[in-house]
C-alpha positions as CSV (number, residue, x, y, z in Angstrom):
1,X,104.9,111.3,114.3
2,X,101.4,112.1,115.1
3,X,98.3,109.9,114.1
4,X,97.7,109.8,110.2
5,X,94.4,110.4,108.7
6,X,94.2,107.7,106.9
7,X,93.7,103.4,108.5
8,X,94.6,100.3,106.6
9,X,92.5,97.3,106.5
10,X,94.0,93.7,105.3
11,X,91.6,90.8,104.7
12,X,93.6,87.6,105.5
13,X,92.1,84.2,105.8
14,X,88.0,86.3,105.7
15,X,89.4,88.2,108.7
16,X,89.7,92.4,108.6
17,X,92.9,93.4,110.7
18,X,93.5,96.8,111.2
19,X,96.9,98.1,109.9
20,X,98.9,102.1,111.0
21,X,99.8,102.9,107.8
22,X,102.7,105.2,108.0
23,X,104.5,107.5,105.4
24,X,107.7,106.6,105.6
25,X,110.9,109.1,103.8
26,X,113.8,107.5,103.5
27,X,117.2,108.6,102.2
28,X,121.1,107.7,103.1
29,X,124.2,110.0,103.8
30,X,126.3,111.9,106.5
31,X,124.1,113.6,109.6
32,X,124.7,115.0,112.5
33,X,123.2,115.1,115.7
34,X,123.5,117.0,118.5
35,X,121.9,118.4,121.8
36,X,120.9,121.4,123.2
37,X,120.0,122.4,126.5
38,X,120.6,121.3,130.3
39,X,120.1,119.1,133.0
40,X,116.6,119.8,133.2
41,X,115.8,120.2,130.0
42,X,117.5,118.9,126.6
43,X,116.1,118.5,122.8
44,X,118.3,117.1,119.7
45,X,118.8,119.0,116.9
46,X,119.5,116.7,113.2
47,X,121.5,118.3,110.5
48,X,123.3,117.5,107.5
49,X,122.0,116.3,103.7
50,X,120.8,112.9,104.7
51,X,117.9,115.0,106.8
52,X,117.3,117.4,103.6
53,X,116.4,115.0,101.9
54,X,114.2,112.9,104.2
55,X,112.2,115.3,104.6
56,X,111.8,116.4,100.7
57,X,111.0,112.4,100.2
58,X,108.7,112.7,102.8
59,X,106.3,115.2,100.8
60,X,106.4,113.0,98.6
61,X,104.4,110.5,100.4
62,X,100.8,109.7,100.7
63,X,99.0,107.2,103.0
64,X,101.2,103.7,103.0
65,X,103.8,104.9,100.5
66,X,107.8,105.0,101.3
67,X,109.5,107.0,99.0
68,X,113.4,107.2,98.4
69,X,115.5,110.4,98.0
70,X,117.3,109.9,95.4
71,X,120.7,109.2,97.3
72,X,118.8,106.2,98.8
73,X,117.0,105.0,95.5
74,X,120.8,104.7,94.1
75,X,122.1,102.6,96.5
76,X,119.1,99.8,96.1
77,X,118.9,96.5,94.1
78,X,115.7,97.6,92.3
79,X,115.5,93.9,91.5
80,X,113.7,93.2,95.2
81,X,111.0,96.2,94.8
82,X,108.1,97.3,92.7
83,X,109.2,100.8,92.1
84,X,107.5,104.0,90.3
85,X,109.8,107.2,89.6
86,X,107.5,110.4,91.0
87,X,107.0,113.3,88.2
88,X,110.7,114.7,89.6
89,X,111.9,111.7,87.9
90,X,114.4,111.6,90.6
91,X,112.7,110.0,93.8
92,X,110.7,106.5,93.9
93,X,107.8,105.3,95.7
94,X,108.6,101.7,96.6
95,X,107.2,98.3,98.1
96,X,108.6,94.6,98.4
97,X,107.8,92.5,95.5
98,X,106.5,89.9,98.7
99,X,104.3,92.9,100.4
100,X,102.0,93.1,96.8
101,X,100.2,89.7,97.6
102,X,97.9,91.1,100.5
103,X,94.6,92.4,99.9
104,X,95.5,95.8,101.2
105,X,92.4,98.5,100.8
106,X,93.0,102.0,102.2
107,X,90.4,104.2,103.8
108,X,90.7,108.2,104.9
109,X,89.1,108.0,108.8
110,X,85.9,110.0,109.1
């Protein structure tokens, strides 16, 4: 994954610590793998619904969000998350109930 435009800062006892804010896609079903190549040279190829639709929750995503596919979002005890459906009314941008209580603040790196 290359560097995101975007940094996280958390204030924590009067201290600033700097935080990678990913965007993480996340979804659950059958994949495949496989590789290609030779001896010298070899890449992996993924395949199959479960990578569909990582990737589709993935656009979904902005600085620091994690977003279920659908597939995944049915499979969780929503009890455990604060949870938003997106405007597709099928995928959710999530976060642990426990996560909420840091003073998060999000900046786009100049």
């Amino acid at each position: 994954m290359e560097g995101s435009k975007y940094s996280c800062h958390a204030l924590l006892s009067g201290r600033f610590f700097f935080l990678s804010m990913p965007e993480i896609g996340v979804s659950a079903g059958e994949m495949s793998v496989t590789f290609l190549g030779n001896d010298e040279y070899r890449v992996y190829v993924e395949l199959g619904p479960a990578i569909r639709e990582v990737n589709e929750a993935e656009h979904h995503c902005g600085a620091g969000h994690i977003v279920l596919s659908p597939t995944a979002w049915e499979l969780c005890s929503k009890s455990f998350y604060n949870y938003e459906l997106l405007p597709d009314q099928q995928h959710a941008r999530v976060s642990l109930k426990w996560l909420t209580t840091f003073n998060f603040f999000i900046q786009e790196k100049g």
